[in-house]
Structure formats: C-alpha cells, structure tokens
N, C-alpha and C positions, 0 to 999 in steps of 0.2 A: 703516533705510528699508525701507519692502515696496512690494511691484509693485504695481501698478493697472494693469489694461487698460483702454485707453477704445477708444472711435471715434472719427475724424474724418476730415472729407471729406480725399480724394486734393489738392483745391485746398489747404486748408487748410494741409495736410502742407506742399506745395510751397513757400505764401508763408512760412513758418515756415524752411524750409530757404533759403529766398531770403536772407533776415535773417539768421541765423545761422551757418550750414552746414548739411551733414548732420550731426557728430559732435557739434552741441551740442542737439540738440530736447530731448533730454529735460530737460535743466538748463533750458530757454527755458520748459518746459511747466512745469515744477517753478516756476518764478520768477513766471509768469503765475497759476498756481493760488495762491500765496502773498499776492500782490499783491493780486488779488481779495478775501481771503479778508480781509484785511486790513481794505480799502476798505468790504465790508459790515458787518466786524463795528463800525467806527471811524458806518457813520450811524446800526447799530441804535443807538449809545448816545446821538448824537442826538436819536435820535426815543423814548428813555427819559425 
C-alpha cells in the first residue's frame, strides 16, 4: 500500500469519525475510494 495525502474539511473528518471512530478512518477512506471506484468503472461499461 502507499500513502496518499488528501484534504478534507474538519466536518468531514468529524462525521467519518462519528461513524466509525477515530482508529478506523483511514480503512473507512480506503473502503469509500474503492466503492466509488468500482461504481464508476461498473457505469462506464454501461454507457460502452
């Protein structure tokens, strides 16, 4: 795995941590980028 830095807002952070805790963001962020990544690549073939 390699680092990525991102940004996002202090709310953000907060409702992330609401949800998960603190000791799980970055697995929550990892899971959400994945999901995503999924979801787009699943309509580009779609719309192929």
């Amino acid at each position: 795995m390699q680092a990525l830095k991102i940004r996002i807002s202090p709310e953000t952070k907060e409702r992330i941590i609401g949800l998960v805790g603190n000791y799980r963001v970055a697995s929550f962020i990892r899971e959400a980028i994945e999901n995503e990544i999924a979801r787009r690549e699943a309509e580009n073939k779609k719309e192929k």
